[in-house]
Short mmCIF file of the C-alpha atoms (twelve columns), coordinates in Angstrom:
data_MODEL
# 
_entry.id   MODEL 
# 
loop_
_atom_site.group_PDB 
_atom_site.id 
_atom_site.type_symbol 
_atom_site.label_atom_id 
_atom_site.label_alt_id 
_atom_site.label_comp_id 
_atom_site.label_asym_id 
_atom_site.label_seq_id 
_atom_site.Cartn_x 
_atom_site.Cartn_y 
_atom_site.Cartn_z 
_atom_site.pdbx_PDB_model_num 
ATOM 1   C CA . UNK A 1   0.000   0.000   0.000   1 
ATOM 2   C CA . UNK A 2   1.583   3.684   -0.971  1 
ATOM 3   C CA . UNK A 3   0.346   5.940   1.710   1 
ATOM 4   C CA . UNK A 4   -0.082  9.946   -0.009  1 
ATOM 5   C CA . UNK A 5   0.280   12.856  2.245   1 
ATOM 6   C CA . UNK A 6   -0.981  16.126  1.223   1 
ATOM 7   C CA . UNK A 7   0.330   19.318  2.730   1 
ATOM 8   C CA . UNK A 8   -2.568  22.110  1.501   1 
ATOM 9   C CA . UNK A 9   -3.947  25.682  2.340   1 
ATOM 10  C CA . UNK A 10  -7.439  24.419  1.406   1 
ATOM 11  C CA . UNK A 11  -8.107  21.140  2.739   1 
ATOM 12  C CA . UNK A 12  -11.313 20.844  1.355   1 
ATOM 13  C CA . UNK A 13  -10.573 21.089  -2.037  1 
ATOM 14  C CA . UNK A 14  -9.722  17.341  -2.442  1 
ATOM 15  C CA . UNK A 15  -13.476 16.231  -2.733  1 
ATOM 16  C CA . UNK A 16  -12.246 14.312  -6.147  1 
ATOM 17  C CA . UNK A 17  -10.534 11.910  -3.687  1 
ATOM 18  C CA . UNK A 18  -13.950 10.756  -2.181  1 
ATOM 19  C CA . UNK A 19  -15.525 9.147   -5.914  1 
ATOM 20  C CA . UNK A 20  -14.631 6.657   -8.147  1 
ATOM 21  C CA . UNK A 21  -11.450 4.526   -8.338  1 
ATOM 22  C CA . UNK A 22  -10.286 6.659   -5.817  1 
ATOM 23  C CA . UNK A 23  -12.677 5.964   -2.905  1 
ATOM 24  C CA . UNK A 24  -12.786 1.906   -3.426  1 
ATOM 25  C CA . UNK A 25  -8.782  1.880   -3.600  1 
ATOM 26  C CA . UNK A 26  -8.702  3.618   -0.253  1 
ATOM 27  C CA . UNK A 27  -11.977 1.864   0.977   1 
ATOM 28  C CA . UNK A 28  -9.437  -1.586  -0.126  1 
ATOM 29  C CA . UNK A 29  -6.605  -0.242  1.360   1 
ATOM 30  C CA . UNK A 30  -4.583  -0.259  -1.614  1 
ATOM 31  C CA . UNK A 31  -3.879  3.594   -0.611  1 
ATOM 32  C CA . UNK A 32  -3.950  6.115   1.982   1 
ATOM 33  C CA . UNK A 33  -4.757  9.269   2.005   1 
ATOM 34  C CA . UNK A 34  -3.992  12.202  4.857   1 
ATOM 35  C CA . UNK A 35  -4.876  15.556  4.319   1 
ATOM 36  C CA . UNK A 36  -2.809  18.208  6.303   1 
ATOM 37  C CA . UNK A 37  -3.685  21.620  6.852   1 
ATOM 38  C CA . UNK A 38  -0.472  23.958  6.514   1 
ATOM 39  C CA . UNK A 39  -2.054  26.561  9.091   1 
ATOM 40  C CA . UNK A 40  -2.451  24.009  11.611  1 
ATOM 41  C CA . UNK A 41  0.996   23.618  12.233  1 
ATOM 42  C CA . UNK A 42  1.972   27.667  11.968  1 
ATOM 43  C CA . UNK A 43  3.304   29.215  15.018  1 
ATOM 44  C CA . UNK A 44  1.320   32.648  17.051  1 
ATOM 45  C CA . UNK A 45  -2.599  32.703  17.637  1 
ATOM 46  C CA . UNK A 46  -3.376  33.900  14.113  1 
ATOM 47  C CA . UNK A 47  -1.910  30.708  12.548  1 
ATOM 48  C CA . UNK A 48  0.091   32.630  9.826   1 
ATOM 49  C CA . UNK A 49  1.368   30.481  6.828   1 
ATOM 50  C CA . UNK A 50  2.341   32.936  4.235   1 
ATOM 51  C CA . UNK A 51  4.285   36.200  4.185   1 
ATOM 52  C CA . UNK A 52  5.586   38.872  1.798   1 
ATOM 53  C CA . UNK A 53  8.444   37.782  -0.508  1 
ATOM 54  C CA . UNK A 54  11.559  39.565  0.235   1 
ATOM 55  C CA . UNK A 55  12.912  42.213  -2.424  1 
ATOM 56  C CA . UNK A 56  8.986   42.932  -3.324  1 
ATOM 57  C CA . UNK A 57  6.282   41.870  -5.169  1 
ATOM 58  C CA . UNK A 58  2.739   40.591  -5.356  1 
ATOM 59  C CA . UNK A 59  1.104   37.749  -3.548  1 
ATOM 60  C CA . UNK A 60  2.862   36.165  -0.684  1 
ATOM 61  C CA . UNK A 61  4.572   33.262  -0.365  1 
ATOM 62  C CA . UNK A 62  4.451   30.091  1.957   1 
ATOM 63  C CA . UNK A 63  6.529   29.849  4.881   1 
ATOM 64  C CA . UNK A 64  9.272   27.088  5.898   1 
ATOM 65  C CA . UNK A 65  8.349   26.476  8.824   1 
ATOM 66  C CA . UNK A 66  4.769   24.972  9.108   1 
ATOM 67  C CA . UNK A 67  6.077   22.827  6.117   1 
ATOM 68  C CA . UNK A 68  9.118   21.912  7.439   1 
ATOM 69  C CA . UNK A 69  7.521   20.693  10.589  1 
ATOM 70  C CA . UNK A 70  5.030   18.317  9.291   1 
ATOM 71  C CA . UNK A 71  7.319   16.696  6.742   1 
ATOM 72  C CA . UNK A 72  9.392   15.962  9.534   1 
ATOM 73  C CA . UNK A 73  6.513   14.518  11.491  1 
ATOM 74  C CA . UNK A 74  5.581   12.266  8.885   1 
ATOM 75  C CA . UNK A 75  8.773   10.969  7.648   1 
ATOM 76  C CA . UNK A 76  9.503   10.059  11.594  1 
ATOM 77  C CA . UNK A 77  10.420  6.822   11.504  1 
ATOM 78  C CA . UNK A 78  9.678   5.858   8.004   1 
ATOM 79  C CA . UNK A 79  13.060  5.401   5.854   1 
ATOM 80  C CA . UNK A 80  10.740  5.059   2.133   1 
ATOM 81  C CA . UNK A 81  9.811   8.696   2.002   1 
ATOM 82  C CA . UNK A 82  9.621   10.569  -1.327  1 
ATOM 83  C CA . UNK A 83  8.502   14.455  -0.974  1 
ATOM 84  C CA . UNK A 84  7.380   16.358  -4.106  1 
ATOM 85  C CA . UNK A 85  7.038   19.812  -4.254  1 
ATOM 86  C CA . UNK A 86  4.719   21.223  -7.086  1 
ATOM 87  C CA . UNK A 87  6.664   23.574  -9.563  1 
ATOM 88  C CA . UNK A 88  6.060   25.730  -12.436 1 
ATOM 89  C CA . UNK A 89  10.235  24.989  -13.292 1 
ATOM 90  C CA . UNK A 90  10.064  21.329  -11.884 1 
ATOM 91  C CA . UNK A 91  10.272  18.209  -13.683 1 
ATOM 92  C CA . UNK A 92  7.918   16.711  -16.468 1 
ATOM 93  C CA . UNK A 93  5.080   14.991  -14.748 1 
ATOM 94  C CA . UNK A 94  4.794   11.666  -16.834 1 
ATOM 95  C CA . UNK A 95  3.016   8.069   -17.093 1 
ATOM 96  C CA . UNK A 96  6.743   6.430   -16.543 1 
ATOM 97  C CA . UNK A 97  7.295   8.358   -13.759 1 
ATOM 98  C CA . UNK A 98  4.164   7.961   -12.150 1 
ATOM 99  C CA . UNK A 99  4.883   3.951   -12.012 1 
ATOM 100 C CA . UNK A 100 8.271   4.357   -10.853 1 
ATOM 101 C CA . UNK A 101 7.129   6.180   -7.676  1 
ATOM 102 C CA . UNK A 102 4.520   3.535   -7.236  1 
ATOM 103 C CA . UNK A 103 6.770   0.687   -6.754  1 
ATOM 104 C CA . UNK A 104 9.527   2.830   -5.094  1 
ATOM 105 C CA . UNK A 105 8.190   4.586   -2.056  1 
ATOM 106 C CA . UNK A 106 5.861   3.405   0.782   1 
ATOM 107 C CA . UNK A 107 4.819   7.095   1.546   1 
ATOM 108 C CA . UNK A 108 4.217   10.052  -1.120  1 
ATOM 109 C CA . UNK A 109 4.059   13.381  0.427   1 
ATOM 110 C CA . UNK A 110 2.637   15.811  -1.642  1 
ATOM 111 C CA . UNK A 111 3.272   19.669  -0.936  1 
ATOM 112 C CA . UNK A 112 0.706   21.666  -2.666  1 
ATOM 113 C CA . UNK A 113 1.894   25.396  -2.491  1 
ATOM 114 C CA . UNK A 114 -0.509  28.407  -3.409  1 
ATOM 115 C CA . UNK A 115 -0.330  32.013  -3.792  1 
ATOM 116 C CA . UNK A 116 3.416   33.081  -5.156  1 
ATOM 117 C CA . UNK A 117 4.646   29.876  -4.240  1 
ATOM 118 C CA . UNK A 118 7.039   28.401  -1.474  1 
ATOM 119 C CA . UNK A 119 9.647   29.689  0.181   1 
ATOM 120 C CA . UNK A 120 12.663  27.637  -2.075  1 
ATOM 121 C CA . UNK A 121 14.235  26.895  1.105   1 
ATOM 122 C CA . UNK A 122 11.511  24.168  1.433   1 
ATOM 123 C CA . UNK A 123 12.995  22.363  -1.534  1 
ATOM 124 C CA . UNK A 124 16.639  22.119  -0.227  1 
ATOM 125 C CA . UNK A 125 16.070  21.090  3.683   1 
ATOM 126 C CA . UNK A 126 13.414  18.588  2.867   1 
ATOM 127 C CA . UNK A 127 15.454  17.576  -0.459  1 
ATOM 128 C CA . UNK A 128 12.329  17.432  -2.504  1 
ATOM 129 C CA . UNK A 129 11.799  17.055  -5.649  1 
ATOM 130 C CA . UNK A 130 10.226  19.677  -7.950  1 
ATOM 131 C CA . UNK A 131 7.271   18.735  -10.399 1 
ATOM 132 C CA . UNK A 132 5.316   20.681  -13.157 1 
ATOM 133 C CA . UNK A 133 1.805   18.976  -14.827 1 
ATOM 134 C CA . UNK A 134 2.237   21.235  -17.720 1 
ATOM 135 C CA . UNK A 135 3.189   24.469  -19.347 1 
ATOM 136 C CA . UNK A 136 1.514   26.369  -17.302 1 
ATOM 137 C CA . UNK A 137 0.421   28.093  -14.318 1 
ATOM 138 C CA . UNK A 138 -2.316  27.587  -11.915 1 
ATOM 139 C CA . UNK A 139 -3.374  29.168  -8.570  1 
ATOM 140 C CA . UNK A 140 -2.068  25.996  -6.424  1 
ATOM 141 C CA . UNK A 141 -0.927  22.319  -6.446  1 
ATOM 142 C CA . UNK A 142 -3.883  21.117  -5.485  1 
ATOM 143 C CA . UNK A 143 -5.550  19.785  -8.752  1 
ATOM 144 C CA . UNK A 144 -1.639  18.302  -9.486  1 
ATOM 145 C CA . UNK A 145 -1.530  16.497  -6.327  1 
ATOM 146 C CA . UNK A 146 -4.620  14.935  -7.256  1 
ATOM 147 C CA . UNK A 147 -3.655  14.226  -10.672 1 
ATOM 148 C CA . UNK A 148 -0.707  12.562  -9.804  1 
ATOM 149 C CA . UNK A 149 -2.205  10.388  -6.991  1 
ATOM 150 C CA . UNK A 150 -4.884  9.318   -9.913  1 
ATOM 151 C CA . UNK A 151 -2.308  8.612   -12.158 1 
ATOM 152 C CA . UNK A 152 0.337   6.762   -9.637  1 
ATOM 153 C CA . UNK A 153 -2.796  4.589   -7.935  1 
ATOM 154 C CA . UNK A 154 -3.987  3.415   -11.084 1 
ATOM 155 C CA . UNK A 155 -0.412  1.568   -11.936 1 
ATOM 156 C CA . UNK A 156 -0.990  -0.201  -8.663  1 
ATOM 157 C CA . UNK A 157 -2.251  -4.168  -9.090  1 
ATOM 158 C CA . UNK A 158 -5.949  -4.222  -8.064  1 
ATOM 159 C CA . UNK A 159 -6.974  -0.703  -8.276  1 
ATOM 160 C CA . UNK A 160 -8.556  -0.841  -11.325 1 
ATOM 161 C CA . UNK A 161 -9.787  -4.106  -10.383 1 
ATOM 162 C CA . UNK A 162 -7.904  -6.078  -13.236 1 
ATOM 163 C CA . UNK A 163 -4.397  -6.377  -14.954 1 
ATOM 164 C CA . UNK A 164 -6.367  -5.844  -18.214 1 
ATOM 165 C CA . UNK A 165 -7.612  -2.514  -17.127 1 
ATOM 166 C CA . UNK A 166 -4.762  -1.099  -16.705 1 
ATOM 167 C CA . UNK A 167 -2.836  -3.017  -19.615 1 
ATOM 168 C CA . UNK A 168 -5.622  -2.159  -22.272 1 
ATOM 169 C CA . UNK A 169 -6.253  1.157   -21.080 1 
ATOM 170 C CA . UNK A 170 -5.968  4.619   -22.524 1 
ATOM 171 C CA . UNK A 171 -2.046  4.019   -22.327 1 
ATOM 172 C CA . UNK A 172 -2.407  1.810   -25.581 1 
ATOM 173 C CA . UNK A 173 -5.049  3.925   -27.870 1 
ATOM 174 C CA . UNK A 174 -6.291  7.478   -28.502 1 
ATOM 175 C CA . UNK A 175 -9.477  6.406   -29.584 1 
ATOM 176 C CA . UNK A 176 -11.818 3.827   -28.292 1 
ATOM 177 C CA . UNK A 177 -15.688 3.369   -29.236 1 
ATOM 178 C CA . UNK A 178 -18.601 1.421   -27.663 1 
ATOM 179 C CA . UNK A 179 -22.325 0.408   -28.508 1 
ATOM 180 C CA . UNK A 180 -24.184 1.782   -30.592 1 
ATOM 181 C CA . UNK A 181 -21.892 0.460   -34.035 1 
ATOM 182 C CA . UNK A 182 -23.272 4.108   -35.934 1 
ATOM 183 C CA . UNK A 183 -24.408 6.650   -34.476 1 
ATOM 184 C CA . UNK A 184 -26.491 9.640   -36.688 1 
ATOM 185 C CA . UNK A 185 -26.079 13.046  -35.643 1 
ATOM 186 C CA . UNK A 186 -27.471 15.520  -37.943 1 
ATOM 187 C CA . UNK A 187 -28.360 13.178  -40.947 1 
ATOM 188 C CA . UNK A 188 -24.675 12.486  -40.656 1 
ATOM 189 C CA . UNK A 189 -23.401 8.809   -39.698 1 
ATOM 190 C CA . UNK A 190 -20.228 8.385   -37.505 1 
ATOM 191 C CA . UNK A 191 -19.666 4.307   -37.596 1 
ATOM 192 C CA . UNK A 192 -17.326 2.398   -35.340 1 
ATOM 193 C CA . UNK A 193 -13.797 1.558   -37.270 1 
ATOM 194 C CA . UNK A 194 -14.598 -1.492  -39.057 1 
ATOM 195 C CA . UNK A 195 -11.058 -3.594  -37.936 1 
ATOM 196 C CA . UNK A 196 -12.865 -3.432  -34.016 1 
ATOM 197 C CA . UNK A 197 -15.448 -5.302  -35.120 1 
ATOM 198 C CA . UNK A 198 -13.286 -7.929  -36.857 1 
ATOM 199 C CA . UNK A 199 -12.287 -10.391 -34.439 1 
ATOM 200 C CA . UNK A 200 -9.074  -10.640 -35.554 1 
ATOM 201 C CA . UNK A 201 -7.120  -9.522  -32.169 1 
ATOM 202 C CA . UNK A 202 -3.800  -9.414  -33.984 1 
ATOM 203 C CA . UNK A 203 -5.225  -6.445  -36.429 1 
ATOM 204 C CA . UNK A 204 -6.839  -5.100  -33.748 1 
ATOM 205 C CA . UNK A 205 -3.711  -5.003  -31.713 1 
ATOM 206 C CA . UNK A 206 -1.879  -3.270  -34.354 1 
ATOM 207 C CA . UNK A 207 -4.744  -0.886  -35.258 1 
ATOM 208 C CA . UNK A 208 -4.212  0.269   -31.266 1 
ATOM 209 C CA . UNK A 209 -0.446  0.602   -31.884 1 
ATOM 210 C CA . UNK A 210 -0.752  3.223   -34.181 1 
ATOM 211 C CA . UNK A 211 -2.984  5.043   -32.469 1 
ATOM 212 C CA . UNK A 212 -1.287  5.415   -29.198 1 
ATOM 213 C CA . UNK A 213 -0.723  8.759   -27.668 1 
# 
């Protein structure tokens, strides 16, 4: 079982976690999920996680501390610890690398940052590892955490319920069809690729190869 640990400003953003795959592979204990709140573990009665960047700018940026402190707490006493810190200049997020972690680490720990970002001191005490999802910005790493516990639970046996599923998935094709064989949308018909219907598996299996992503 791969335990994930997510380290968030907005705990309740992860309601994606509760449906689907998701919810039977922790309801099977095939993963864990623990949600930590970043404030929780800020210092003074106000609970303060963020501050102004130093030399100016927008937005504020996450403090070391609160971070610091739980990663410590969870990787007490656990020697199989991988920490990711969500990047705009991190590394490709990708299908291989999403198996890799899955058979490497017992416990994922997931730092979603928000705002300007995290204080880069974060990255070198806790050693972690910086990760993009894509060209592009967004306003926290809470939507890649998910999509990289989706993607890294999936390549674990019995989450999708059978080797096939995960063998015969969307990794091998771009395009897959189901019942009806033709379907007529404005006097127009849009028929199911004749090989699929064939039988013949070997055609079928090249047919898939050259339509993979």
């Amino acid at each position: 079982m791969v335990r994930f640990h997510i380290l968030t400003l907005f705990p309740n953003s992860f309601s994606y976690l509760n449906e689907s795959m998701l919810k039977r592979a922790v309801k099977n204990r095939k993963i864990a999920v623990k949600i930590y709140d970043i404030r929780d573990f800020a210092k003074g009665k106000h609970k303060v996680a963020d501050d102004k960047p130093y030399g100016g700018g927008p937005g504020m940026v996450l403090k070391v501390e609160p971070i610091v402190k739980i990663v410590d707490k969870i990787r007490r006493g656990k020697k199989n610890a991988k920490v990711i810190l969500f990047a705009a200049d991190g590394k490709q997020f990708t299908n291989v690398y999403a198996k890799k972690i899955s058979k490497t680490y017992a416990d994922i720990i997931l730092i979603a940052g928000h705002y300007e970002g995290v204080d880069e001191r974060v990255a070198k005490i806790l050693k972690a590892e910086k990760i993009s999802i894509g060209p592009y910005i967004l306003t926290g790493g809470e939507l890649p955490a998910m999509i990289v516990i989706d993607a890294t639970a999936r390549q674990m046996k019995g989450v999708l319920g059978t080797h096939e599923s995960l063998e015969e998935s969307r990794e091998t094709s771009s395009e897959v069809y189901t019942r009806p064989e033709i379907i007529v949308h404005k006097k127009r018909k849009y028929a199911v690729p004749k090989i699929l219907l064939s039988g013949d598996h070997k055609k079928i299996a090249e047919w898939r190869k050259r339509k993979l992503y």
